[in-house]
SEGUFI-400404 format. One record per residue: x, y, z of N, C-alpha, C in turn; residue in three letters. Coordinates in steps of 0.02 Angstrom, whole numbers, plus 32768, in hexadecimal, padded with zeros to 4 digits. Each point is the difference from the previous one (the first is absolute). Layout:
# residues N
XYZXYZXYZALA ...
# end
This chain:
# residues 390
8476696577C27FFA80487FFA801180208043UNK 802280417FFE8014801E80357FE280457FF2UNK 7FFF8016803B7FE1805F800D803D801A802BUNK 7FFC80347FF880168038802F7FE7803D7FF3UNK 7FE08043804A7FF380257FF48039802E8005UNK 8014804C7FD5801780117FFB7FF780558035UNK 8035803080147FFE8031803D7FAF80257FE7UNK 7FE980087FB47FE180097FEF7FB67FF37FFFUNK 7FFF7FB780177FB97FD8800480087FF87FACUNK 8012800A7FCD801A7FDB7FC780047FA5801EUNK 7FDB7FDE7FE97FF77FB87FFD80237FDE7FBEUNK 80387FCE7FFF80157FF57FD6801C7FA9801AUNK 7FD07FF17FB380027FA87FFC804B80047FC9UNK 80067FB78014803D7FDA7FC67FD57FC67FF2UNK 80237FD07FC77FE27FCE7FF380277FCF7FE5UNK 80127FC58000802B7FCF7FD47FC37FD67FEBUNK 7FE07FD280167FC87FD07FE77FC080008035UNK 7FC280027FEC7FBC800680297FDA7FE07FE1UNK 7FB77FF6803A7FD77FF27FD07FD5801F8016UNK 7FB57FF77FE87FC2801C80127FCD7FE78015UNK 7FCB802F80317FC27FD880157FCA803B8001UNK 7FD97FF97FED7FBB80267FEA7FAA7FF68043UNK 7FFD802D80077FA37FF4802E7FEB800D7FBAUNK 7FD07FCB80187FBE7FFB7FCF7FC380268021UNK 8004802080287FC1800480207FD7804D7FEFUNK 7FDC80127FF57FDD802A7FE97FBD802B8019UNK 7FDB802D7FF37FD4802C80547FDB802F7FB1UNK 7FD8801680377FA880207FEA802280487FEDUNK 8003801E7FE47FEC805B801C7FD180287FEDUNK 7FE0802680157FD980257FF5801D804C8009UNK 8001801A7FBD803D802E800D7FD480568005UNK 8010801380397FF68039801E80328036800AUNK 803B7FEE8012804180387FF980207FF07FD4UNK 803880397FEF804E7FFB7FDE801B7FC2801EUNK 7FFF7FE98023801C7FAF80207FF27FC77FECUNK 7FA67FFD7FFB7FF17FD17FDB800580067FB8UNK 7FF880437FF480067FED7FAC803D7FE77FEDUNK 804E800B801980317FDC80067FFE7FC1800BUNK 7FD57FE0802C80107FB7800F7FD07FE37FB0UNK 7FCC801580047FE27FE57FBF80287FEE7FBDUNK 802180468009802A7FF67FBD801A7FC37FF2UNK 803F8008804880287FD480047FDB7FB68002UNK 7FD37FFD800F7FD37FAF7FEF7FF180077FC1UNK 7FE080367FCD7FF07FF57FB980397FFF7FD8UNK 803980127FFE802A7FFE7FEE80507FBB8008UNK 7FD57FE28015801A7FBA802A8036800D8031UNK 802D8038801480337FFF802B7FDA7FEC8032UNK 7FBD7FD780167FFF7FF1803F7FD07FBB7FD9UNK 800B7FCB80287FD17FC07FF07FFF7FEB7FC2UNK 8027800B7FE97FFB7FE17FB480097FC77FF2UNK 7FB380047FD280037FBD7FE9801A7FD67FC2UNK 8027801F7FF5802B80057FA380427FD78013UNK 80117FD57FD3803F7FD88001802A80047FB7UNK 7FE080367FDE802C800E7FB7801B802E7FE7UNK 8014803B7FDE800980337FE57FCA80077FCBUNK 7FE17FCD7FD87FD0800E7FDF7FBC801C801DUNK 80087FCD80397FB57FF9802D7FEF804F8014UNK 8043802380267FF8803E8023800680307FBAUNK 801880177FCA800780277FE77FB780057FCFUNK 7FD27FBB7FFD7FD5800D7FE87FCA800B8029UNK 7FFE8009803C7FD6800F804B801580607FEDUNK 803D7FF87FF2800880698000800280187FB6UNK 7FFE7FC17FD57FEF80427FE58042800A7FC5UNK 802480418024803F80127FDF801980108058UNK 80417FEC8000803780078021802780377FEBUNK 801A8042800C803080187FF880567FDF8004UNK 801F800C7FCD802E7FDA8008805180247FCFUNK 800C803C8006803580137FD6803F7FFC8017UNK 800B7FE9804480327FE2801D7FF87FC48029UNK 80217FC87FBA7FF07FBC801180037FC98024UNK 803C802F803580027FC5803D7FD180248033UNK 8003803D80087FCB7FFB80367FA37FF27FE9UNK 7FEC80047FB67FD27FE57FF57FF77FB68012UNK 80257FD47FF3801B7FC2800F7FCF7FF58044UNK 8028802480267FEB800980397FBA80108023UNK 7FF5801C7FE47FA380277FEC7FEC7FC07FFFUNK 80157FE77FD87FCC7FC17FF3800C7FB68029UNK 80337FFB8017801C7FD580387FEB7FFD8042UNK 7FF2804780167FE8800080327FB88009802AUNK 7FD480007FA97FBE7FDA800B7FE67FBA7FFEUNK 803F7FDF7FF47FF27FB57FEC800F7FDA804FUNK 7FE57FD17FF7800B7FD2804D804B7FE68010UNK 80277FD97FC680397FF480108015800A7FB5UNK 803680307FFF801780127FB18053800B7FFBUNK 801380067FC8804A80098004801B80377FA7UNK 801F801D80198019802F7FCB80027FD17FACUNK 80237FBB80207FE47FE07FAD7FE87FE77FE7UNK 7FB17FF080227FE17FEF7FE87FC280297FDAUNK 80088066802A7FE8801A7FE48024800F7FBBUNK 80507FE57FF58000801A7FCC7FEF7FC57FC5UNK 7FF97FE0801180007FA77FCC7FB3800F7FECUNK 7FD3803880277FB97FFC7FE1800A802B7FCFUNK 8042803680157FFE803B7FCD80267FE07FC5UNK 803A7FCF801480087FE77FBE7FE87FE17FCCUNK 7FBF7FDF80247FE67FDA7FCA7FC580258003UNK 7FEC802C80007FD1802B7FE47FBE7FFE8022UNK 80027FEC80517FD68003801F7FC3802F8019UNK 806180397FFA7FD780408019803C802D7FCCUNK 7FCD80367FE18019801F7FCA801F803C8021UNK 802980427FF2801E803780017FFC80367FD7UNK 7FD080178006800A804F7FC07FE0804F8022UNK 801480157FD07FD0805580237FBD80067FE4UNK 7FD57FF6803B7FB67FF780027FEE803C8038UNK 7FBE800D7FFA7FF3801D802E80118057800BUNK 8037800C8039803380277FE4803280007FDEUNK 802380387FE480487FF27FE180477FE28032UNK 7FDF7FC4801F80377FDD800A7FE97FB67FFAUNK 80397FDD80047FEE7FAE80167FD77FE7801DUNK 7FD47FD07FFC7FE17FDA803C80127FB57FD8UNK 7FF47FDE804B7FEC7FB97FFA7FB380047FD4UNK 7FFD7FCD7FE97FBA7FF97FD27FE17FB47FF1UNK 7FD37FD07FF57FF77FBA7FFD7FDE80017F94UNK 80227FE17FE77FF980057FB97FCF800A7FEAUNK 7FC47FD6801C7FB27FF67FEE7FE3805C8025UNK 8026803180107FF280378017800D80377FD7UNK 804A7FD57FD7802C80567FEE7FF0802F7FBCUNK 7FCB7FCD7FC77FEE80227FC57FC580378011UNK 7FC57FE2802C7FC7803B8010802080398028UNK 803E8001802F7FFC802E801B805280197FEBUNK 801D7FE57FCC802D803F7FE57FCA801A7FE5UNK 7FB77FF87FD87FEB80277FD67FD0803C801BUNK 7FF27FDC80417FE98046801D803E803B801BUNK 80287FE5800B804C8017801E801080357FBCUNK 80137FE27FEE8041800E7FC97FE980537FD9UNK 7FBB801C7FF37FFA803F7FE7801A8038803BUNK 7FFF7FE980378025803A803F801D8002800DUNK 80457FBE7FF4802F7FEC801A802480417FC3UNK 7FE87FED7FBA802D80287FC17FFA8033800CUNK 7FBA800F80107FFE8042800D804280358028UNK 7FEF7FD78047804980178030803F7FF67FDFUNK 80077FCF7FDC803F80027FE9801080307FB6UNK 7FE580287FE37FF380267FCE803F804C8005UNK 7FFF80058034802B804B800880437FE28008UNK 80127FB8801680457FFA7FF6801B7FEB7FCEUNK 7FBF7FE87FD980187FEF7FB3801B802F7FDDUNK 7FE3803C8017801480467FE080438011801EUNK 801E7FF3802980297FFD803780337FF17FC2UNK 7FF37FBB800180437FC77FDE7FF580027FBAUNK 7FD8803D7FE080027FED7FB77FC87FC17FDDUNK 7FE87FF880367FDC7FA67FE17FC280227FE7UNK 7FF27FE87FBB7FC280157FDA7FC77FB57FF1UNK 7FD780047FF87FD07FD67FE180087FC37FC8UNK 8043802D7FDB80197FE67FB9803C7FBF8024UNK 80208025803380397FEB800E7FD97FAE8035UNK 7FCC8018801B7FDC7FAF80337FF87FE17FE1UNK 7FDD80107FA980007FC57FC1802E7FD97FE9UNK 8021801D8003804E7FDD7FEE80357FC6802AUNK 7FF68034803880197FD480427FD67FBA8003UNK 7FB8801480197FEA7FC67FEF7FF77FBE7FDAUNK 7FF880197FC180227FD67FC180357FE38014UNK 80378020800880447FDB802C7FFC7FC18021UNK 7FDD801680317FFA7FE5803E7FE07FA97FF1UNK 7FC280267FE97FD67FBB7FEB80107FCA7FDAUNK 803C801F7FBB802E7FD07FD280287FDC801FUNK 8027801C804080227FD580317FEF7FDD8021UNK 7FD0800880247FDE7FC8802D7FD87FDC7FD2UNK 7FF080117FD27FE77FB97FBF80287FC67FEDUNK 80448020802580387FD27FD080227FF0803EUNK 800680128040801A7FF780167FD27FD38061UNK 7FCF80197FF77FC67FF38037801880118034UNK 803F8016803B8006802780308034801A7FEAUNK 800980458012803E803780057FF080278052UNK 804D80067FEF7FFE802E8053800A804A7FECUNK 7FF4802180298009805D7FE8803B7FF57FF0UNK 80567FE880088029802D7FE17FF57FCB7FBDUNK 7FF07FCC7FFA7FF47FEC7FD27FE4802F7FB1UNK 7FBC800C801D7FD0802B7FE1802380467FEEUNK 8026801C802F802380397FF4803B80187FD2UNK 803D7FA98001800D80007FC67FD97FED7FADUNK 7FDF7FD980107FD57FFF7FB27FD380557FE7UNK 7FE3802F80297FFC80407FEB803180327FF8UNK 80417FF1800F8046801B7FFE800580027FBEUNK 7FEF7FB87FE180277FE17FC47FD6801E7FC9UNK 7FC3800E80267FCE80207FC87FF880518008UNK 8046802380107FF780417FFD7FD780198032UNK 7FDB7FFC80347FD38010802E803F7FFB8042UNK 7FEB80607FF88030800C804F7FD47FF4804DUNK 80297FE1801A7FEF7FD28048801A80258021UNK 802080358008801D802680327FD380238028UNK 8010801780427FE8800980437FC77FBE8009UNK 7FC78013800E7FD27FDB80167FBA7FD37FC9UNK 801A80347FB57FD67FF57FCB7FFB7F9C7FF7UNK 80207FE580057FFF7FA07FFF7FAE7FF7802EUNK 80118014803A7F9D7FF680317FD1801B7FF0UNK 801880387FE47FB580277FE07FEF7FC37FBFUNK 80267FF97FD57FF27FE17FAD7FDE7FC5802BUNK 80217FC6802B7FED7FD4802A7FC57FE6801AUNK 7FDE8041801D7FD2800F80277FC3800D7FD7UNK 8001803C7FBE7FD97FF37FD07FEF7FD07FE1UNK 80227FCF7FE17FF57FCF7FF67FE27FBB8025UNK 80158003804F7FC77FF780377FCD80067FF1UNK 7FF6803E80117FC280277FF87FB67FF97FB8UNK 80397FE27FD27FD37FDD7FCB7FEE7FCA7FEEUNK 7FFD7FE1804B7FFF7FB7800C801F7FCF7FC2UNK 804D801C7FE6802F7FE37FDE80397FC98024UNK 8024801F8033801E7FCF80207FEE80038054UNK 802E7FD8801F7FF68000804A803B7FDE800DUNK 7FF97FED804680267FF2802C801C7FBB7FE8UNK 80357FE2800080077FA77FEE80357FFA8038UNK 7FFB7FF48036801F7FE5803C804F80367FEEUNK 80217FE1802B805F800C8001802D7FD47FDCUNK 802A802B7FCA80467FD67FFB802B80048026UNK 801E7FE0801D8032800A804C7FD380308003UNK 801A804F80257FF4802B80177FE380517FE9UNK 7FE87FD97FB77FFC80377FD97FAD7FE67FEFUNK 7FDA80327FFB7FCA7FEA7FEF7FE27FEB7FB8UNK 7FD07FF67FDE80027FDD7FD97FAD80247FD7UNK 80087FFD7FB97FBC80137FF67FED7FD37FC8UNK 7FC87FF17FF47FDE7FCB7FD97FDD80307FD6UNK 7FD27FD67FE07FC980287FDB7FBC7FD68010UNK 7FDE803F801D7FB07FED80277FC67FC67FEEUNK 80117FEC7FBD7FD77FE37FDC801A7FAD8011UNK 80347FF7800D802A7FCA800380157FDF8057UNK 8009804E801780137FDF80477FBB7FEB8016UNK 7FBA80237FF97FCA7FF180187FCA7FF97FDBUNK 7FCB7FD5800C7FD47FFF7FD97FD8802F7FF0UNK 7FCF80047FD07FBE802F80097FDD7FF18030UNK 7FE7803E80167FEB8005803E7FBF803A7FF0UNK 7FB57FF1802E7FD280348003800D80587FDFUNK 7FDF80037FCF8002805F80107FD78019800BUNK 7FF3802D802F7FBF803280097FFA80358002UNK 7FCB802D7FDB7FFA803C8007801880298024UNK 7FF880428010802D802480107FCC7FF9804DUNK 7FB8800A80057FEF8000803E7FF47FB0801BUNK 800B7FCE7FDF7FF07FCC801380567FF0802CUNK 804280117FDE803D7FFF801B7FF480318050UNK 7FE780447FF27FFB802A804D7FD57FD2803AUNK 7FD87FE27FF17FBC7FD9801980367FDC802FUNK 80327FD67FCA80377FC18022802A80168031UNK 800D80287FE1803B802280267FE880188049UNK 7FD980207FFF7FD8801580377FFC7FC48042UNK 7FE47FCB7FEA7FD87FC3800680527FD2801FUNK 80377FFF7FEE802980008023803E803D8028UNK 7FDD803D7FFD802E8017801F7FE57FFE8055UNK 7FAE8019800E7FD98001802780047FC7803EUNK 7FF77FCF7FD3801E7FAE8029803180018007UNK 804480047FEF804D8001801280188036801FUNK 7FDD802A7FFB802F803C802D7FD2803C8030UNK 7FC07FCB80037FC98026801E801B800B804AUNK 7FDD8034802B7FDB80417FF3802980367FD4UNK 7FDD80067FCC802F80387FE17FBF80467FE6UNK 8017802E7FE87FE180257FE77FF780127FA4UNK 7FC680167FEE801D80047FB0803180197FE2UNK 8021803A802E802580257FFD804E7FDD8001UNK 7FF87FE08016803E7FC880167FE57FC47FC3UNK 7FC97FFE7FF980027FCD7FBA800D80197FBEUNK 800480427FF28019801F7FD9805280057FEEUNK 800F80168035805D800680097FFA7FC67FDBUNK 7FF57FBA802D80247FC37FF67FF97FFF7F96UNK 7FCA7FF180087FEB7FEB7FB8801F802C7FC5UNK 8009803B80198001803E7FB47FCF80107FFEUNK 7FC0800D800E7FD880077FE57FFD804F8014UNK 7FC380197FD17FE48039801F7FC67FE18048UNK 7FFA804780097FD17FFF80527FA47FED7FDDUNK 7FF9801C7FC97FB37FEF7FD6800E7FB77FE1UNK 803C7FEB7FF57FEF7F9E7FF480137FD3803FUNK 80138010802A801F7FEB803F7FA87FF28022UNK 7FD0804A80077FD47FE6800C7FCC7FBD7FE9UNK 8004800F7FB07FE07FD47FD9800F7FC28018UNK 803E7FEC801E80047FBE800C7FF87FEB8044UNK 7FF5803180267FFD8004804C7FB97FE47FEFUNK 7FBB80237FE27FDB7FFB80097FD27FB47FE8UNK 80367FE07FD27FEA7FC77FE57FFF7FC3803EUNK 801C8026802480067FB780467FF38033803AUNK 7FE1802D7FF97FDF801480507FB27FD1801FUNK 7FE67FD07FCD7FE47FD0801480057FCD803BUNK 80517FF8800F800A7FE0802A803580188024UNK 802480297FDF802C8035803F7FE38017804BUNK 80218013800E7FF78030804F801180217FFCUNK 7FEC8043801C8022803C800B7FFF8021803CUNK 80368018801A800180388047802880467FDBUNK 7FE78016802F802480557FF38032801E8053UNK 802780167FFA803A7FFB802D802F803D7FF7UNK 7FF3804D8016801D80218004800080287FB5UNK 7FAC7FF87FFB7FF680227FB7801A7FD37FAFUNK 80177FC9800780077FD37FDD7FD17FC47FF4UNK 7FE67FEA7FC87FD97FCF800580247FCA7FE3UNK 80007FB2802E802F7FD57FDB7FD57FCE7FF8UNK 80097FCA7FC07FE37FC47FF380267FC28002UNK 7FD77FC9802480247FCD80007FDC7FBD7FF4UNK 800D7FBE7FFD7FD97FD97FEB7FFD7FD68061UNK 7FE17FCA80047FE67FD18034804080188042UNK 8004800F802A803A8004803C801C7FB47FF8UNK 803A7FFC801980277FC17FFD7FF47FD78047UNK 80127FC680097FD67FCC8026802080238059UNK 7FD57FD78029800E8012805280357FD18021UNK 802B803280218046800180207FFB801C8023UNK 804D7FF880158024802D8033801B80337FD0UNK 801780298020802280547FE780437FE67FEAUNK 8021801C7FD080337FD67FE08036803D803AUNK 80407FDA7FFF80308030802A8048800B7FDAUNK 7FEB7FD87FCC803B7FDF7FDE803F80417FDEUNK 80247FF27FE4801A803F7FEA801C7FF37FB1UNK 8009801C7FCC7FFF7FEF7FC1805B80377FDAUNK 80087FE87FE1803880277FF77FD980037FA1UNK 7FF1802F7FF77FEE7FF87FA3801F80317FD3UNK 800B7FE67FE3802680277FB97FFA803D7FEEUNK 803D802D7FDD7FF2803B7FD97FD07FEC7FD9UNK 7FC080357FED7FD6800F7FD47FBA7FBE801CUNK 7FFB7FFA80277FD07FC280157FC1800C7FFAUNK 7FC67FDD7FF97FD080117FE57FD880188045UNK 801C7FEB80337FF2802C80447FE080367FFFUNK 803A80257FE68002805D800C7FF480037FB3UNK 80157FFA7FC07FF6801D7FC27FBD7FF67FE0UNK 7FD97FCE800C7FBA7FF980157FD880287FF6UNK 8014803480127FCC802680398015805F7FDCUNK 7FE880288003800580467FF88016801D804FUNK 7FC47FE2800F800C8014804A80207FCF804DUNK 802E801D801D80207FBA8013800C8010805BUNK 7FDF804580037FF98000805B7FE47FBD801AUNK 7FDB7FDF7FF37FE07FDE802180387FC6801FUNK 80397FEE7FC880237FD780278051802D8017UNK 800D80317FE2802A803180027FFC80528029UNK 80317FE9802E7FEB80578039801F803B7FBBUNK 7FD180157FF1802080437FE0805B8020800CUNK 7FF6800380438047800C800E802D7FF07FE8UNK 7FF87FA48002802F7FF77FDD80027FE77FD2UNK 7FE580217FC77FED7FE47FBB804B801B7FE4UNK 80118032800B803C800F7FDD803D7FCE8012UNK 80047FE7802B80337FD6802080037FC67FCAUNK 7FDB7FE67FED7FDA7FC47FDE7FEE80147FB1UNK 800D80257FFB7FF980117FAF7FA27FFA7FF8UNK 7FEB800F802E7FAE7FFE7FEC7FED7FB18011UNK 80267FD3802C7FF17FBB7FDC80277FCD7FE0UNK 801D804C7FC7802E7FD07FBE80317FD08021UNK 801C800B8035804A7FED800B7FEC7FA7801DUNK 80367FD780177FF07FE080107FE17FFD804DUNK 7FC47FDA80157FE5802580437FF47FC78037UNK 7FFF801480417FF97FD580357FB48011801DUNK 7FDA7FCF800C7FC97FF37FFF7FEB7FE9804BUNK 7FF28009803F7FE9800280277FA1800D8030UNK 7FE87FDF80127FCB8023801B7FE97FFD7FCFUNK 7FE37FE57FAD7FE680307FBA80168047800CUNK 80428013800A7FFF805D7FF480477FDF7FE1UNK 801B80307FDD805580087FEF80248019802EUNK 80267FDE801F801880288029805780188001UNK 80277FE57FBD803880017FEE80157FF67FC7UNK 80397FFD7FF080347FDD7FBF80297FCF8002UNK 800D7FD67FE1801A7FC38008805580127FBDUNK 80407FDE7FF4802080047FEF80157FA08004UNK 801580017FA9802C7FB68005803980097FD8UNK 80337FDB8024804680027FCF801F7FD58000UNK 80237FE67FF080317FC17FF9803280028010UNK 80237FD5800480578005801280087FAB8009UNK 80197FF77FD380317FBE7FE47FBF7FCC8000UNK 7FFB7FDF803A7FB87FB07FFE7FCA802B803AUNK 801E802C80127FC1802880437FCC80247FD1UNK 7FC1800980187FD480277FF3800880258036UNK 7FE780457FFF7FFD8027803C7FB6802D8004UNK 7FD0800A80277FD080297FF27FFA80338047UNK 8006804B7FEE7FED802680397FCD80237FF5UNK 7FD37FFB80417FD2802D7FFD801380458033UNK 7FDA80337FE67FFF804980087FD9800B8019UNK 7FDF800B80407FAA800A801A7FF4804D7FF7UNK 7FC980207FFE800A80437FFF7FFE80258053UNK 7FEF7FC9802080068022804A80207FCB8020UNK 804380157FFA803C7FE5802E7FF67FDC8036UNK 7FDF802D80277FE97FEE80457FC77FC17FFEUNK 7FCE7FEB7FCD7FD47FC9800580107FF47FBAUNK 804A7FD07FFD7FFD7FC67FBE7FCC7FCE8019UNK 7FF87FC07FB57FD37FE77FF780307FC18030UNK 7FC97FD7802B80107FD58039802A7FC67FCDUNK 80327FE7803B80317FCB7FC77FF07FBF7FE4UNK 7FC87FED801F7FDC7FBF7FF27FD380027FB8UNK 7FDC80397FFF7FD67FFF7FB88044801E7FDAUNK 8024801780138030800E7FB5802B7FC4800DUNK 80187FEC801F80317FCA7FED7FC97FD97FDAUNK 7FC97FE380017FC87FD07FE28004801E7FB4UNK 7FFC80387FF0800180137FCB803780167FD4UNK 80317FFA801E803A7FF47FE080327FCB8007UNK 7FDE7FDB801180067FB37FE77FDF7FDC7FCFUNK 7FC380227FDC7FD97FE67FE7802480257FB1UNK 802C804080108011801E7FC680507FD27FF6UNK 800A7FF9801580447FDE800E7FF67FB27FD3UNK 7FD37FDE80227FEE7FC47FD17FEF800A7FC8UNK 7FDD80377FE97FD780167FC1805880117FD9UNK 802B802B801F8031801D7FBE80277FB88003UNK 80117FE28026803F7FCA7FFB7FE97FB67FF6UNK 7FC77FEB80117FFB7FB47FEB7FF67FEA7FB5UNK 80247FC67FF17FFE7FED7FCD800C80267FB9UNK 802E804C80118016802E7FCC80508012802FUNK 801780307FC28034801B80257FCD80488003UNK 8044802780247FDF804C80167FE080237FC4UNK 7FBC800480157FE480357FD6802380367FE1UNK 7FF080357FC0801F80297FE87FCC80297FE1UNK 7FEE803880227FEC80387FEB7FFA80287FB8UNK 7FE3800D7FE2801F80137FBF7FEF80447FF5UNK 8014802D7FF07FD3803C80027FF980137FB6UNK 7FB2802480067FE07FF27FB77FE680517FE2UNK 7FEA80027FC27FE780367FD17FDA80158036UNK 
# end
């Protein structure tokens, strides 16, 4: 691997073949500022010390993963694991390790099977809800999801994986117009009725099964016994957070968000910090101060996490960064940039963007960390491929 900085302080790696090396080592906090609650994160959330060597292991530590653009989810989840590689997160997704549907919010997440029936069912009445005015949008009625569905389900009865254009011609054939965006909505409802899901990739096209088949039965629980869970891992994985921020994440309203806050304030902690009160579970073990620097994905559970996201984000430059959304450079626990990858012929290329020119992130923790992304997209796969989704 090679660097050069650019007139800019723009830092920009190349890459032909790398490999990777990981600290294991891990530290106490007792979190008192916006600083520590950043470093915490980043320890509950495994980007620091992690002790996970799977895609199963970590996605059932969080929970749900956001994931509607699938190589940098990929990634999300790669770069909590100790030593990982783009295909082996996908060989879990192919064989049904780790599932894919719209849970939660109305988008994608990563999901673990024995997870995804209790909490599409807490999911799925808010998700329709939000999606209700574009049904009206596209013409899509109640009568018309019956039908589709019917479709859908006769095919994958007979057929056990289809890929969307797959699926898209068989509702073609049955008179059901697929034009503009109406194919993800019908899709997604049917998600949503814990009918089908995710069934790994054909080549490059994704693939949908039917729920009953790709995964087993699995637990269901009530509607407050599901908030209780949910709670119960969001607190532990992405602690210090606030309810308010456990709300965003989940869907929920702010009156069930509590309900489940309060089912585990037994052993939570709480501080209050600039008129915010946040909960978290046990501080993570005693270290040194991590220095390291992290390059993480559009939509990362980092920043989307959270409602509120000063704590690891200067306001300033939240706009720079899409709030977070974009892909982000990670320094100090604060964000302190954007990262960019592109290709060109067998090179990978990744530049980072700092937001203050004058103090980019030092070349030693980013070269470390983009080497570690470098091994993750290219070993034992060819170049990752992005897909962009409903």
């Amino acid at each position: 691997m090679r660097s050069r900085t650019r007139g800019d302080n723009r830092r920009v790696y190349e890459l032909r073949i790398c490999q990777c090396e990981m600290s294991q080592s891990s530290f106490y906090i007792c979190p008192v500022t916006s600083t520590d609650i950043a470093r915490c994160r980043l320890v509950n959330q495994r980007l620091y010390g992690t002790e996970f060597t799977t895609p199963q292991q970590l996605v059932k530590w969080m929970g749900c993963i956001q994931a509607q653009d699938y190589g940098m989810a990929k990634w999300a989840v790669g770069c909590r694991l100790q030593h990982s590689t783009a295909a082996a997160v996908e060989q879990d997704f192919n064989e049904g390790k780790i599932l894919r549907t719209h849970v939660l919010r109305p988008t994608w997440h990563f999901i673990c099977p024995e997870d995804i029936r209790w909490t599409l069912k807490l999911s799925a009445p808010r998700i329709k809800a939000f999606a209700r005015p574009y049904h009206q949008q596209l013409e899509i009625d109640s009568a018309l999801l019956r039908k589709s569905k019917k479709i859908i389900i006769t095919a994958l009865s007979k057929q056990k994986k289809l890929t969307r254009p797959q699926l898209t011609e068989i509702l073609k054939k049955e008179k059901i117009n697929t034009s503009d965006s109406r194919v993800g909505h019908l899709l997604m409802d049917a998600e949503l009725d814990a009918l089908i899901c995710s069934a790994g990739r054909i080549g490059k096209q994704f693939a949908y099964g039917l729920l009953d088949e790709q995964t087993p039965k699995s637990i269901q629980l009530s509607e407050e016994e599901a908030i209780a869970r949910l709670a119960g891992i969001y607190f532990p994985s992405r602690g210090p957070a606030t309810v308010q921020d456990f709300a965003w994440w989940a869907g929920l309203t702010l009156t069930d968000a509590r309900k489940g806050l309060e089912a585990h304030k037994h052993y939570l902690h709480s501080i209050t910090l600039n008129g915010l009160e946040y909960w978290f579970a046990d501080p993570p073990a005693a270290g040194a101060t991590s220095t390291a620097a992290y390059l993480l994905p559009a939509f990362d559970e980092f920043t989307v996490a959270y409602k509120y996201r000063d704590d690891v984000l200067d306001p300033q430059y939240a706009a720079s960064c899409f709030y977070g959304l974009k892909p982000i450079v990670v320094h100090n626990h604060k964000i302190v940039g954007t990262w960019i990858r592109t290709e060109k012929g067998k090179n990978v290329r990744v530049e980072t963007i700092p937001f203050r020119p004058a103090k980019p992130v030092p070349a030693r923790p980013l070269a470390a960390v983009t080497k570690k992304y470098f091994y993750f997209t290219t070993s034992n796969t060819g170049l990752s491929t992005p897909l962009n989704s409903f």
